[in-house]
C-alpha positions in Angstrom: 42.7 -14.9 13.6 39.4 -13.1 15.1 36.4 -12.7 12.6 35.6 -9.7 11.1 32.7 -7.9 12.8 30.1 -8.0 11.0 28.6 -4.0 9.5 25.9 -3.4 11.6 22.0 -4.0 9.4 21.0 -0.9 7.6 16.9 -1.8 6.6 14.6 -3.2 9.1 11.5 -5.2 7.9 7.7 -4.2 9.7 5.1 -6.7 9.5 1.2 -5.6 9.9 -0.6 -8.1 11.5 -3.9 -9.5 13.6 -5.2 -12.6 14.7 -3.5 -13.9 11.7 -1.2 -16.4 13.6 -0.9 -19.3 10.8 -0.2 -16.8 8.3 2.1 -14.8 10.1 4.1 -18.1 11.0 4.7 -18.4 7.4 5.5 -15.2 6.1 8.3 -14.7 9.2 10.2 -18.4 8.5 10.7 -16.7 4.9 11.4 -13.0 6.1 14.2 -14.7 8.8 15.9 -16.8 6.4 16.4 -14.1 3.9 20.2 -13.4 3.6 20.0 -9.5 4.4 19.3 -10.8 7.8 17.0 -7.5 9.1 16.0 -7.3 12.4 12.1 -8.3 11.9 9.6 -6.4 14.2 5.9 -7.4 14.1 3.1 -4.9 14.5 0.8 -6.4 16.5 -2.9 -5.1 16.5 -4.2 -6.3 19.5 -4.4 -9.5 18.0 -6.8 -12.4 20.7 -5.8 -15.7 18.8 -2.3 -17.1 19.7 -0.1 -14.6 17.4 2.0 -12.8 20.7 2.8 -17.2 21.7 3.7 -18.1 18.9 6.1 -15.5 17.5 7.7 -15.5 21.0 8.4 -19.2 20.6 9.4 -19.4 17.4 11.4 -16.7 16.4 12.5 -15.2 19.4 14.8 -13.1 17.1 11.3 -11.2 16.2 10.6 -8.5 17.8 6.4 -8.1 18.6 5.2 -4.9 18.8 1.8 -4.7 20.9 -0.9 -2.6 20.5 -3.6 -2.3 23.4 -6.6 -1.7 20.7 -7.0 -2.3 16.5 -5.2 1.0 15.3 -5.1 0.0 12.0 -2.4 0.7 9.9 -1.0 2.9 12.5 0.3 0.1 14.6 3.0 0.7 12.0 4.0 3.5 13.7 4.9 1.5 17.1 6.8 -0.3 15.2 8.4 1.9 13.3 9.6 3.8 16.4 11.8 0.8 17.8 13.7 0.6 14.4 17.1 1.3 14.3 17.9 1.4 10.5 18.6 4.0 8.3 15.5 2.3 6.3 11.9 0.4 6.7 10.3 -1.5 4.4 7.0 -3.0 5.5 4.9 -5.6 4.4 1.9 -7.4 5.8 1.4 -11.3 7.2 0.0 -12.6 3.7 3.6 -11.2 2.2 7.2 -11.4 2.2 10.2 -9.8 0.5 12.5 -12.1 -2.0 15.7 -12.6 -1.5 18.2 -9.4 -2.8 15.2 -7.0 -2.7 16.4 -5.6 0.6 20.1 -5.1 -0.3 19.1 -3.6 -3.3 16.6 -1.3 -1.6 19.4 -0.3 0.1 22.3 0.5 -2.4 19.0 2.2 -4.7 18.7 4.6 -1.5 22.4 5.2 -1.0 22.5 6.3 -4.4 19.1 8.7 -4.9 19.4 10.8 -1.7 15.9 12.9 -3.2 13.9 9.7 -3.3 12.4 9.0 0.4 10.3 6.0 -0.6 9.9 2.7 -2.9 7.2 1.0 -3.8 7.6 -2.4 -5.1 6.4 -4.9 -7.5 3.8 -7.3 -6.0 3.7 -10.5 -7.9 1.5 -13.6 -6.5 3.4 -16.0 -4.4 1.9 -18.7 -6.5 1.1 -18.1 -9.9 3.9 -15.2 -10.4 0.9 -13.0 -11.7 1.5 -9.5 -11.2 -0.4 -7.0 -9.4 -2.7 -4.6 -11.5 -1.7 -2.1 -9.1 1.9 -2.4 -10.5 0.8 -1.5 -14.5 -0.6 2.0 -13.5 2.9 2.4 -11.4 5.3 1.8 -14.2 2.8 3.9 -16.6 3.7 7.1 -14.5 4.4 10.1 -16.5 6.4 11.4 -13.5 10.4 11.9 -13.4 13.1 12.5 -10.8 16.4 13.1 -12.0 18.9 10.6 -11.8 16.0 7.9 -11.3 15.9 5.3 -14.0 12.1 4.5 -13.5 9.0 6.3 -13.0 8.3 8.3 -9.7 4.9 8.0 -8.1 2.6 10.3 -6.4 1.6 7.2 -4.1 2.7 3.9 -3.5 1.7 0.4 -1.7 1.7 0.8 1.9 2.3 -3.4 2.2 5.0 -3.4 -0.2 7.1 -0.3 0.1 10.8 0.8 1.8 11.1 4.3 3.4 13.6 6.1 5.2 13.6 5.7 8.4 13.6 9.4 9.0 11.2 10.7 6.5 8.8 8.2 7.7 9.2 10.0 11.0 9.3 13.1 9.8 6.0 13.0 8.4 4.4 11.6 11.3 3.7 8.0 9.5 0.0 7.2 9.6 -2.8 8.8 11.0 -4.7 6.5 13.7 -8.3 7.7 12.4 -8.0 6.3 9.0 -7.6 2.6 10.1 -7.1 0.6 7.1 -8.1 2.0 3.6 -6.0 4.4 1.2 -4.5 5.3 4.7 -1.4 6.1 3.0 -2.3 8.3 0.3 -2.3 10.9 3.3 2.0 10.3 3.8 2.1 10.1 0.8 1.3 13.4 -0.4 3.0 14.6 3.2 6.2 13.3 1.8 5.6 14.8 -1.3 4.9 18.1 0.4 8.5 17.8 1.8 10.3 17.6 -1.7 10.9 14.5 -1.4 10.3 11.7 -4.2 8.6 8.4 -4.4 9.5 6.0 -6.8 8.3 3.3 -8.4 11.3 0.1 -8.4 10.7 -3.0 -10.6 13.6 -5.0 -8.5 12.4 -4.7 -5.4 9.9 -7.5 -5.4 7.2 -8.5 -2.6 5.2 -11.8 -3.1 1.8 -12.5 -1.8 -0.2 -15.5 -0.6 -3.4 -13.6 -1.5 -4.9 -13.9 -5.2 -4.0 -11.3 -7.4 -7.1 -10.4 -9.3 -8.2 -8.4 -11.9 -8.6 -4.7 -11.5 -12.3 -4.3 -13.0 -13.6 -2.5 -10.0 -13.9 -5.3 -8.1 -11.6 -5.8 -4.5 -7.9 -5.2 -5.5 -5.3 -7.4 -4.1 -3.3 -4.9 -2.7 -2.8 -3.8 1.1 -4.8 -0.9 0.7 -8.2 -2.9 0.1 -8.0 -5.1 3.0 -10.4 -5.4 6.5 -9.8 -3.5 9.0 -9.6 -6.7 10.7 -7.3 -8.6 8.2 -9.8 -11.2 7.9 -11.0 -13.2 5.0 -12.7 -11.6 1.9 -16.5 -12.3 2.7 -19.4 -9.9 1.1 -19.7 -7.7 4.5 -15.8 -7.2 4.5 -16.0 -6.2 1.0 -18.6 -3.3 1.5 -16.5 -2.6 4.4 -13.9 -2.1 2.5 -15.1 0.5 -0.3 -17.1 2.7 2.7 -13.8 3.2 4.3 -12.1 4.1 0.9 -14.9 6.4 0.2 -14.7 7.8 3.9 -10.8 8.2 4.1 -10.5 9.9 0.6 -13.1 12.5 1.4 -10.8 13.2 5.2 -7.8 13.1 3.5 -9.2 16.1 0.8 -10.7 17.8 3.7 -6.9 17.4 5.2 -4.7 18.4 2.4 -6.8 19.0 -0.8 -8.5 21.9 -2.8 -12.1 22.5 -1.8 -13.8 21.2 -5.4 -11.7 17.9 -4.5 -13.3 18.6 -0.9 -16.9 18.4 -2.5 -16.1 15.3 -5.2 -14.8 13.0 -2.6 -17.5 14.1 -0.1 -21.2 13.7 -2.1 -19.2 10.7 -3.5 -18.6 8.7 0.0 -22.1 10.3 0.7 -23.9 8.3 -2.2 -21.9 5.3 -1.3 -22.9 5.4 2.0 -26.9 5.5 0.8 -26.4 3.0 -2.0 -24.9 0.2 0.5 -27.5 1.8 3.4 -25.2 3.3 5.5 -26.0 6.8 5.0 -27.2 7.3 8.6 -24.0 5.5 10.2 -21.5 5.9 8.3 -22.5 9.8 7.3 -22.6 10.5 10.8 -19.6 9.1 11.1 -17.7 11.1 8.4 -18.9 14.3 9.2 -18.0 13.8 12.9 -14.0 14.0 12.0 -14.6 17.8 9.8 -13.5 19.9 13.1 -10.5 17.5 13.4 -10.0 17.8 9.7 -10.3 21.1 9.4 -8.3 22.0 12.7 -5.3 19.7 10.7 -5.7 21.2 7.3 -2.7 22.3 4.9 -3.4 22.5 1.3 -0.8 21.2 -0.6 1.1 22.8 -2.8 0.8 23.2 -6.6 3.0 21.2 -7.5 2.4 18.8 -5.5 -1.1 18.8 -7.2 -0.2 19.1 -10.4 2.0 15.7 -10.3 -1.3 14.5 -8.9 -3.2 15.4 -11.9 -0.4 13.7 -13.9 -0.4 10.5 -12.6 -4.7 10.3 -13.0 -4.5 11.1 -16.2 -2.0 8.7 -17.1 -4.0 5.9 -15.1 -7.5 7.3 -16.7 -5.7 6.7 -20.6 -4.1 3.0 -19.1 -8.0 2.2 -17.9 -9.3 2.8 -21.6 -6.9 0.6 -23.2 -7.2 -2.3 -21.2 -10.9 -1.7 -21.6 -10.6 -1.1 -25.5 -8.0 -4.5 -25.3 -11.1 -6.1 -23.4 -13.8 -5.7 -25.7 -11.5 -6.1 -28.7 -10.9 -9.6 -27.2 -14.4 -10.5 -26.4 -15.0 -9.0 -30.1 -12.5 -11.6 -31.6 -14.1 -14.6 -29.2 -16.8 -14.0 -30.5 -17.3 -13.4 -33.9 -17.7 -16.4 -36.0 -15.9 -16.8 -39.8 -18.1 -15.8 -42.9 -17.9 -18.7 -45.5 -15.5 -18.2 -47.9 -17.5 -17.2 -51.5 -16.3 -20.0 -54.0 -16.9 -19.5 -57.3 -18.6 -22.6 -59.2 
């Protein structure tokens, strides 16, 4: 009796990479053993070290995806344009999907045709400690109906799943942003389109990087990496926060109102003098206003206004975890009175 053919995949998996061969490696022998079976394509960004070798020898079920120069998290796009599945879900080389979070994806989508994208729970591979980046998620005041959990005006570019289509659609990321916030710009492009992002607990990507807190300091996330995917050192760090600073103020000169415009602007601008960069960088941020502006569409007001939402729900999370912080540091610290005894 012949064997049933088997239904064809319906999510594809994109992996971000660069001369990250050894950790790539790794993060592939989980993503190919995972029962969904997706076809797995690697984003290559012009990686010099021994990635394109190795992938081609070890998993030749991988598909590699060159790019000819670093384009960031754009080399996404490449990838993104040789899938063949109704849905995407990316990660990056220090990550991987568990098992059942792609089949789930999957049914989730089926079943909420006005949410485009989830963004998933991000858990340490080691310690099981959960991503800060996950608390101000689930604390969304945002709804969609007929979605159990909270929808998001953002998500986690490294631990998401989109349509296929919508991804597309909105163009997926812009080359001059690199790496940094770059998908706070689809984001609010998807949002622009009616559709919904939404925030899923079950969907759950693991990490190989530390999960730290989130004081300020260098997040764990996707978002907060090198543009080269390299180790955290100082320089990589300061790298880090002028390309935040530089990519909010182009994405409000893209798609925001004008007092947004000025905030994020004078703010990369005294960033850029405090780490002594003015000059440089500066010159740098003001070169892309003609693009900018030539590229600008103001969102709409509701678009904004769920915006709003979400910061103020994040501002009220941020001042109780730093009202739980001191109240702990309080406790630690204060020492007993005596008890009074009377004689």
């Amino acid at each position: 009796m012949p064997r049933p053919t088997p239904a064809p995949p319906r999510i594809s998996v994109v992996v971000l990479t660069r001369d990250r061969a050894g950790q790539l490696v790794g993060t592939l022998a989980r993503l190919t053993s995972l029962p969904e079976q997706p076809p797995v394509f690697v984003a290559d960004n012009a990686s010099c070290d021994d990635t394109v070798k190795l992938v081609d020898m070890l998993f030749p079920q991988v598909r590699v995806v060159q790019c000819c120069a670093d384009l960031g998290a754009a080399a996404r796009n490449r990838a993104v344009a040789c899938v063949r599945t109704d849905y995407v879900a990316f990660c990056d080389d220090d990550s991987w999907w568990e098992a059942g979070s792609l089949a789930r994806a999957v049914k989730l989508l089926d079943g909420a045709p006005q949410v485009a994208v989830l963004s998933a729970r991000v858990i340490d591979g080691t310690s099981g400690i959960t991503d800060p980046a996950c608390a101000r998620m689930a604390a969304s005041p945002l709804t969609v109906p007929g979605w159990p959990e909270p929808a998001l005006a953002g998500y986690l570019a490294g631990a998401c799943v989109f349509r296929t289509a919508v991804f597309r659609a909105v163009g997926g990321y812009e080359p001059r942003l690199v790496i940094g916030g770059e998908e706070a710009l689809v984001a609010l492009d998807v949002l622009s389109a009616g559709h919904a992002i939404g925030y899923c607990r079950e969907l759950t990507v693991r990490r190989t990087a530390p999960v730290v807190r989130d004081d300020g300091a260098v997040r764990a996330n996707d978002c907060e990496r090198a543009a080269d995917h390299g180790p955290r050192r100082d320089d990589d760090v300061a790298l880090r926060r002028r390309l935040l600073a530089r990519n909010a103020a182009w994405v409000a000169w893209l798609r925001l109102p004008w007092l947004e415009v000025c905030r994020t602007t004078f703010g990369a601008l005294a960033m850029f003098a405090r780490e002594h960069a003015l000059w440089r960088d500066g010159r740098k941020m003001i070169g892309g206003l003609g693009w900018a502006l030539a590229n600008r569409h103001r969102v709409s007001a509701q678009v904004l206004a769920m915006r709003a939402e979400v910061r103020a729900a994040e501002r009220r999370l941020a001042r109780g975890g730093l009202r739980a912080d001191r109240d702990a540091q309080h406790a630690k610290h204060t020492v007993a009175e005596p008890r009074s005894h009377d004689h």
